[in-house]
Residue, then its C-alpha position, 0 to 999 in steps of 0.5 A: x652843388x655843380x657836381x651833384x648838378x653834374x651828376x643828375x644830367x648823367x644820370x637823366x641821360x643814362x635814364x632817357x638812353x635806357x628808355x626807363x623815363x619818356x624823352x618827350x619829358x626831357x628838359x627845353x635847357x638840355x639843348x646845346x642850341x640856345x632858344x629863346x623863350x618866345x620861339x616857336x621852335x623849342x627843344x618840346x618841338x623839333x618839327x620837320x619841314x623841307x628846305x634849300x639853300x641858295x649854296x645847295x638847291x636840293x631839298x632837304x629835310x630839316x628840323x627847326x630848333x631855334x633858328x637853326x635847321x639840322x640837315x637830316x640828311x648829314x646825319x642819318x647815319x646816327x638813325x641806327x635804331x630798330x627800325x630806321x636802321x633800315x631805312x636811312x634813305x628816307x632823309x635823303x628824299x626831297x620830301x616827308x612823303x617816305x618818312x611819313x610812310x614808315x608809321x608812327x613807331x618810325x617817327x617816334x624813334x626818329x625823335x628820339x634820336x633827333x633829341x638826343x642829338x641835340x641835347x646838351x649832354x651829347x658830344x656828336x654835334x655839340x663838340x665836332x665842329x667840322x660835322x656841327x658846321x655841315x649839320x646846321x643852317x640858319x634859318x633866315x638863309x634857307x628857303x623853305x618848300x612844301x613839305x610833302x607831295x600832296x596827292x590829295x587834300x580834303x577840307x572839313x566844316x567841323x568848327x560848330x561856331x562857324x558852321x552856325x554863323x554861315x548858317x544863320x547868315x544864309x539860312x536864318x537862326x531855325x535852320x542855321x545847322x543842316x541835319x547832317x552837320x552833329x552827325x558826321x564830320x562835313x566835308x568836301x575834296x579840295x584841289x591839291x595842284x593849288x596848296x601852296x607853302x608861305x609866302x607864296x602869292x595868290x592871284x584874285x581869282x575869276x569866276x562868275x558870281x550873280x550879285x543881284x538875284x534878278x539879273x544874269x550872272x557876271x563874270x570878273x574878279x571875286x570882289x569877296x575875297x576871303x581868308x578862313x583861318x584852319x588847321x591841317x594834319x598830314x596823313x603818316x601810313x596810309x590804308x589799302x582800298x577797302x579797309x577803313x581806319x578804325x578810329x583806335x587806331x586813327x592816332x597811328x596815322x595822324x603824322x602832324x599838323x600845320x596851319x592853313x588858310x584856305x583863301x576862299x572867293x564868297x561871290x564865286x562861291x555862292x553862285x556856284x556851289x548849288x547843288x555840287x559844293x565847292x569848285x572855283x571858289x577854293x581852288x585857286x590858292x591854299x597856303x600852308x605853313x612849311x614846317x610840320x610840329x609832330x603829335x607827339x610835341x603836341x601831345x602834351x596840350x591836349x584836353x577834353x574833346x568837346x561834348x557831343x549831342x547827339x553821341x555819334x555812331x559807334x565808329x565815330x566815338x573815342x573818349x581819349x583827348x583829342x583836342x588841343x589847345x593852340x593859340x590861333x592869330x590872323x593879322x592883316x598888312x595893307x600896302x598903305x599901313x606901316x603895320x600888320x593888324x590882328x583881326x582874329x585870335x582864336x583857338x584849335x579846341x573850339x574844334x567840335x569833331x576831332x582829327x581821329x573822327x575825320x580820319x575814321x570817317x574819311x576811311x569808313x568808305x574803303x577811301x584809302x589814304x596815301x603818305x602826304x595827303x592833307x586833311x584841313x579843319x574847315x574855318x576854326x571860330x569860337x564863341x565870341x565875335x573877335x575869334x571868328x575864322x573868316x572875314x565873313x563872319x567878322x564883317x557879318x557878310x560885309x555889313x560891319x566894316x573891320x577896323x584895322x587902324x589908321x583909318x583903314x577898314x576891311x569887309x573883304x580882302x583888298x590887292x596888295x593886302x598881306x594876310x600872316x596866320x599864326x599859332x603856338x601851344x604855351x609851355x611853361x617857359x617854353x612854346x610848341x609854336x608853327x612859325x607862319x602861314x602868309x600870302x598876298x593878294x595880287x591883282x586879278x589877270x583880267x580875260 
């Protein structure tokens, strides 16, 4: 039996070198690195994000598997294939920014080798000890860094449950939809110098807000401070000025995706955002969670995209999925709780527009999109109230206090409060997961 087990792994190998069988169908137990189910960072994964070392302060580019990250820049050598033959040096950048640039056909090669490195019965790394203590780093000893230069980052409103909710609450059930809203995707540019990588704090903004209709504006620290609960993609090959992106060809720019809490102070907000949109009251912070899951590893979790009435116009339709099922999680810690309380589980498919409708219609101008521009989800809400995306809707405007245990409640975000969002696509034993997307609330810095 061992030797008949023997032989298939030899034979499989031989299949996935010769390209005869796809390696994405490789099995999660062919890694040499042991994983645990529960891990976000399975061998279907292999994300890519940028990190440092207290040993080695310069950024590097990593894959997580595990709780390991392998070097890429110990082992571009081993990149040798059509394309990133020549262009090794992308693993030495302290970015993904010229990686993502090379175009999705780089980044399909790129995992290949990278899975073939790691497998089970590959000798490079399994076997050399001196070059397997150089290639990899435990991750609870690296300090992570984001991923890509953001030259510039955009945020949509395209969950539809969401948009609803705001609607009714400040317009009434009649009106809750704008008209434009099922007919492009919705969206505004947000301030990049401002998206942070986890774990970094985010300061209560100031600004002015009108709390009472009748008085003058006052100016102080947002008393309304929110969390949205997002998905963003990074922009892989970009587009020169003029040409848009034809939404056949969207995927081939759509590198990967993190998540994303684009912290958002309502009361600022409210009173600014007539007739212009947002300003102050989105850009003071964005987290974003540091390593990248690839589409490639999400591929496998895509389902139907959601029906759309009125049909969009012709630059806008595709009928390929594009829609993935992603588990979406956001607790929320107090100084004072022992524990982080859950307030919101939701999902990415609630999704009504699709990353490829966004990335189309973003382009349809002439925009040109660059190597590393982040493109977000807007707040992601389903039909029922426990996977509502903000703070907003789970309190109903902060008329339904929410009940974190232990005798604290929330209707807005307090100082000191720690907010972790979290998400993963469920295998069969294994998971497609994104690790965490945290900030905590520090204290205003009054003027």
């Amino acid at each position: 039996m061992a030797a008949v087990s023997s032989i298939w792994k030899r034979l499989l190998a031989l299949l996935l070198t010769l390209k005869i069988i796809p390696e994405l169908n490789c099995n999660l137990k062919m890694s040499f690195i042991k994983v645990d189910e529960s891990s976000d960072f399975s061998f279907h994964n292999l994300p890519y994000g940028v990190f440092s070392t207290p040993d080695n302060p310069r950024h590097r580019i990593g894959v997580a598997i595990g709780d390991q990250i392998l070097d890429l820049s110990v082992v571009k050598a081993f990149f040798n294939g059509p394309v990133l033959a020549r262009h090794q040096g992308v693993f030495d950048q302290p970015t993904l920014n010229a990686f993502m640039g090379l175009g999705h056909e780089a980044w399909k090669e790129a995992r290949r080798v990278i899975q073939r490195l790691l497998s089970a019965n590959e000798t490079i790394l399994r076997d050399d000890m001196s070059l397997r203590s150089r290639a990899f780093v435990h991750q609870s000893l690296a300090v992570m860094h984001l991923p890509a230069e953001i030259g510039d980052y955009t945020d949509f409103y395209s969950s539809r449950d969401h948009a609803t909710n705001v609607g009714i609450m400040f317009r009434g059930k009649e009106n809750a939809l704008m008209p434009n809203w099922l007919r492009l995707p919705v969206g505004y540019h947000g301030r990049a110098s401002s998206v942070v990588v986890s774990g970094t704090p985010i300061r209560r903004p100031m600004g002015q807000m009108r709390p009472d209709p009748s008085q003058p504006p006052v100016f102080g620290p947002s008393k309304q401070l929110d969390i949205e609960l997002e998905m963003a993609f990074f922009v892989g090959a970009g587009n020169q000025l003029g040409e848009p992106i034809p939404i056949e060809r969207a995927h081939e720019h759509i590198f990967g995706m993190v998540l994303m809490n684009d912290w958002s102070a309502r009361d600022i907000q409210a009173w600014e955002y007539v007739p212009l949109g947002p300003f102050l009251g989105k850009n003071f912070g964005t987290t974003i969670s540091p390593w990248v899951v690839p589409m490639e590893a999400l591929l496998p979790f895509a389902q139907p995209n959601a029906a759309q009435d009125p049909e969009p116009l012709p630059y806008l339709r595709h009928t390929d999925a594009y829609t993935f099922n992603i588990n979406l999680f956001v607790s929320v810690k107090g100084e004072a709780m022992k524990e982080a309380a859950t307030i919101c589980k939701s999902n990415f498919k609630y999704m009504y527009w699709t990353m490829k409708q966004q990335l189309a219609h973003h382009t349809v101008s002439g925009c040109n999109l660059r190597p590393g521009d982040l493109l977000a989800s807007g707040t992601i809400s389903g039909p029922d109230p426990e996977s509502f995306g903000s703070m907003l809707e789970l309190s109903w405007r902060g008329s339904k206090p929410i009940d974190l245990g232990g005798g604290e409640t929330r209707t807005f975000l307090k100082d000191g409060d720690e907010v972790s969002l979290t998400g993963y696509c469920e295998g069969d034993g294994y998971r497609v997961g994104f690790g965490v997307c945290k900030g905590k609330i520090l204290p205003a810095l009054q003027q």
